[in-house]
N, C-alpha and C positions, 0 to 999 in steps of 0.2 A: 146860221148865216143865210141870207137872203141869197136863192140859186143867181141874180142877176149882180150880185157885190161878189159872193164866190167868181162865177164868170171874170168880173173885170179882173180881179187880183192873178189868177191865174193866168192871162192873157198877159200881164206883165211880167210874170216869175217865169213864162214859159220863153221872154224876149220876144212873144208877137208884139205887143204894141210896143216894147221896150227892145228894142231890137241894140245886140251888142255891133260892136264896131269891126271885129272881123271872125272869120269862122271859128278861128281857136279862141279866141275870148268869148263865143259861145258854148265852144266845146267846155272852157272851164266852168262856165255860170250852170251848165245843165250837168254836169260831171258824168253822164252817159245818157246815148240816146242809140233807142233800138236801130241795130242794122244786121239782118240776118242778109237783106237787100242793102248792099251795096249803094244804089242809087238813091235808097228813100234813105238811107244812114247820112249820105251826104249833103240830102236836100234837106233834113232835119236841122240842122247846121245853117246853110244858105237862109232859110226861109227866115231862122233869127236873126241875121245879121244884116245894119243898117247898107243902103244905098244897092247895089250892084254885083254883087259876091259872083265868083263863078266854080264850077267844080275844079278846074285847074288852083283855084287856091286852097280848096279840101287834100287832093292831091298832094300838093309841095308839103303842108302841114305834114300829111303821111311820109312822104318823101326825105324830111327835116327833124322827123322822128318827133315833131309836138303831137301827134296823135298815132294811135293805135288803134286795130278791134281787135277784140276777144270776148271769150265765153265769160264776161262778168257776172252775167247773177241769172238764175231760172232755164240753164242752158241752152239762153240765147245772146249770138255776137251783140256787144255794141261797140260802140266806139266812143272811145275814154282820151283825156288827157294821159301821154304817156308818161309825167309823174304821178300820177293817182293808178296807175295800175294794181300795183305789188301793194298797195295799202288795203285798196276794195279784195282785191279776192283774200286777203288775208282774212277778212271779214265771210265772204260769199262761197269761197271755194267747198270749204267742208259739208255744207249742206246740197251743192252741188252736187258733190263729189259721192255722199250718201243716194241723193237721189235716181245717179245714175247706176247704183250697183246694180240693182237686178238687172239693166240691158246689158250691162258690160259682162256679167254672168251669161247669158243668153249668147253671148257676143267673141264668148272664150278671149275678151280680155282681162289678165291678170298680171301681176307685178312682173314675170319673166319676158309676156309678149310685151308692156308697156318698156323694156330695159334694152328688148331687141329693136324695137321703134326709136328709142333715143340713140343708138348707135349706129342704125343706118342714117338717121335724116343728120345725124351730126356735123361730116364732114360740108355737109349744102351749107350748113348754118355757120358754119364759119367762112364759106367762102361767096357771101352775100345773099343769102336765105334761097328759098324755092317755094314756088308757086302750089297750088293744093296740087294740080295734075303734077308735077317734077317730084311730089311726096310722096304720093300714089306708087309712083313708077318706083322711089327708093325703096320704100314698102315691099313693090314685091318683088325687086331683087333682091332685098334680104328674107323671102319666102314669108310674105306675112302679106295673107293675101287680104287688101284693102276694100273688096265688095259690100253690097248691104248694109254700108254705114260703119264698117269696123274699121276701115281709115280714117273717117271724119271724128270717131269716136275716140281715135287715137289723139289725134291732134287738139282735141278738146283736154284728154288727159293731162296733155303734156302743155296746155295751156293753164290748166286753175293749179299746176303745179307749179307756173310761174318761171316756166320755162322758156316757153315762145309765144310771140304776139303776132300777128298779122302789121306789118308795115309799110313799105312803098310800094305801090304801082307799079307792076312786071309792066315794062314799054311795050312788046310784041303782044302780050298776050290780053293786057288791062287786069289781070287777077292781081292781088296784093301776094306780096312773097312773106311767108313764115321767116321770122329772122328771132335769135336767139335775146331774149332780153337782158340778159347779161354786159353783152356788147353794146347789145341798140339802144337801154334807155339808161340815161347816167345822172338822172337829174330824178331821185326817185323820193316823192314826198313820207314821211315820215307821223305823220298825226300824233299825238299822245292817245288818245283814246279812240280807234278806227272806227268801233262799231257807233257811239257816239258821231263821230263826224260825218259818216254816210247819213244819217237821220239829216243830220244840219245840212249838209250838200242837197239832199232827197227835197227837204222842204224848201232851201234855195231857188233851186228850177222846179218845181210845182207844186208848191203851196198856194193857199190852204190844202193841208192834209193832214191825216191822222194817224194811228198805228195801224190801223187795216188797212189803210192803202199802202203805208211802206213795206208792211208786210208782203203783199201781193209783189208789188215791185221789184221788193229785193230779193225775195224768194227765200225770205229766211222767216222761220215761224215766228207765230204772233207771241208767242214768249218774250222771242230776241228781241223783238221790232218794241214790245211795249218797256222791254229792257234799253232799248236803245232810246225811247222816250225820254227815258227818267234818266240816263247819263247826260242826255241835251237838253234839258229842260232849260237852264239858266243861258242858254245861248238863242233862245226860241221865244217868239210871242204867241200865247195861247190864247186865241182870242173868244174862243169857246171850248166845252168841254171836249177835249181830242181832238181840237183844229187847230194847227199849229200854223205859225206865218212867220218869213224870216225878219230879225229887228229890223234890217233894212232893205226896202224893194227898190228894183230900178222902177226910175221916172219912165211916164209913160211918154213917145215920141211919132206914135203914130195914131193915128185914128182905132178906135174899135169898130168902129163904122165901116171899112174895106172888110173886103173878103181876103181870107187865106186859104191857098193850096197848099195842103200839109200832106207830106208822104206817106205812102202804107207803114204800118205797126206806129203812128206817130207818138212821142212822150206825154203830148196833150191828150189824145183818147184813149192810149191802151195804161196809163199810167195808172188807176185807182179800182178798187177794190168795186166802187159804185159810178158807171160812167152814164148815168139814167139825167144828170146836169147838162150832160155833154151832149148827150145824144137821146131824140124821144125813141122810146124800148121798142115800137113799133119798125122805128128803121135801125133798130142794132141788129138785126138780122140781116140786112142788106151789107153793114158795113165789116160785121166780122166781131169777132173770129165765128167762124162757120167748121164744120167739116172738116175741112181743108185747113183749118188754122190760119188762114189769109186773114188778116187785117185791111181795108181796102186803101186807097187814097182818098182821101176828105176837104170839101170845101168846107170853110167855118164864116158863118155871117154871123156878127153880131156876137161872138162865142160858141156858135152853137154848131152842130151837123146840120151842112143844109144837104146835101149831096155828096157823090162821089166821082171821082176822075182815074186816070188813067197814065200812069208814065210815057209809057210810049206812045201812047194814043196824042198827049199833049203836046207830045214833038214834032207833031203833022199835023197844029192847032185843031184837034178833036175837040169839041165841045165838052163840058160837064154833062154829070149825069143828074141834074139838081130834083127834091124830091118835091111828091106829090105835083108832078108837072109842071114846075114853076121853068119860066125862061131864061134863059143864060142874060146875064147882066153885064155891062161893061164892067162892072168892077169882079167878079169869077172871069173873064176875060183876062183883067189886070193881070191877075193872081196866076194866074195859068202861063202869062206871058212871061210873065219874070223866071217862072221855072224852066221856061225854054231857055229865055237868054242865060238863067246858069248853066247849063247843061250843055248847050252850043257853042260857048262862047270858045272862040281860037286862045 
């Protein structure tokens, strides 16, 4: 497939130039987008949705129980429709769950401190969830001391075990409150065939793709991922050998021609096994993952990485950082401003 007909197709599956009609109807079309960051989770969302979106309607969504984060796949938060939760990790959790044994050895968490965990945060979680800090503090009044990552490691547990999700917006504090899924989501899809159906969700919101990219994505080995192929083959257009595209894409409704500001860890650059389409290899080192594992914020002209930008920097109209010295454009301007007015908006 030609890198410039890749490009366009993907700009539509991704809902930039196809952009859905409100957050949660993006949320559904992309069935998860990285948000380890909060703000780039939310702007993932905005950025595909037509006209004016603001984060107060990410928010409500959280608020109204249509969306969640959790630790769905490669032991990183995203944020999922809250009926697709209990289906994905059904799929995700185990491989997760293997992945993290050795830290959680290292970590002296085991089945007796995961049972003490769930008895202290319990009584929170029935009586309208708690905050990461308010878990912390039950943690270690129940002598389980949550330093060095064994409190978040905890709450991870008792997340791919389909127990708690992250859901509405603590008011005083802006952190999302832990609340029991049991209670909070009641509208919990059902698939016939899960693993199957993440492949078809996967290539939904960002095809063309292959097994090696789902693989990467979902964080389930290329075994599964080529396993998950052949269970959705007949629901899938292979339009080459391992490039898969959904039978039906959204119409496209915006220019490819605008610039997008797309948030850190976005679904469109971190999403594939080969991002060298996306971005020329010369500046993947600028934009990540690095060291630090940061993924940056990315302007895309035309499809492609032109540059990088800055959340908070944008909010105090900072300029991009665009590459090989190129000058800021009214249309990276555009792009930049609309993530303010989601962000500020009363």
């Amino acid at each position: 497939m030609k890198p410039a007909d890749l490009l366009h197709a993907r700009l539509r599956s991704h809902r930039l130039s196809a952009p859905a009609k409100s957050v949660v109807d993006a949320a559904d079309h992309m069935l998860a987008v990285q948000s380890q960051d909060l703000v780039a989770g939310r702007w993932a969302l905005g950025v595909r949705t037509r006209g004016e979106p603001t984060q107060r309607a990410v928010d409500a969504a959280f608020g109204r129980g249509a969306l969640v984060r959790a630790w769905t796949m490669r032991g990183t938060l995203h944020i999922v429709p809250a009926r697709d939760l209990s289906w994905v990790l059904s799929v995700t959790a185990p491989r997760q769950r293997q992945q993290a044994a050795g830290r959680h050895r290292d970590l002296a968490i085991d089945d007796r401190v995961v049972d003490a965990a769930r008895s202290a945060l319990r009584p929170a979680l029935a009586d309208g969830g708690c905050t990461r800090a308010e878990a912390f503090d039950l943690l270690r009044g129940a002598g389980i001391e949550p330093s060095a990552q064994r409190g978040i490691h905890l709450l991870f547990t008792l997340t791919i075990n389909g127990e708690i999700c992250q859901g509405p917006i603590d008011a005083q504090s802006g952190q999302q409150r832990f609340v029991a899924t049991e209670s909070w989501i009641r509208d919990a899809a059902q698939p016939a065939d899960p693993l199957a159906e993440l492949f078809v969700r996967y290539i939904d919101g960002h095809g063309p793709a292959g097994a090696r990219d789902f693989a990467w994505w979902s964080g389930l080995t290329l075994g599964s991922a080529r396993e998950a192929v052949e269970r959705a083959r007949d629901r899938l257009r292979e339009i080459e050998a391992d490039v898969f595209c959904a039978m039906r894409t959204p119409r496209r409704s915006v220019s490819e021609d605008i610039a997008f500001a797309l948030p850190a860890f976005d679904e469109y650059y971190i999403s594939y096994a080969d991002r060298s389409v996306t971005c020329d290899p010369e500046h993947a080192t600028i934009v990540g993952p690095g060291k630090n594992g940061m993924v940056y914020p990315t302007v895309l002209g035309q499809g492609r990485v032109v540059g990088t930008w800055s959340h908070a920097q944008a909010t105090r109209a900072a300029p991009a950082q665009l590459f090989d010295g190129r000058p800021q454009t009214p249309e990276v301007e555009a792009a930049l401003a609309r993530f303010r007015r989601f962000s500020q908006a009363d």
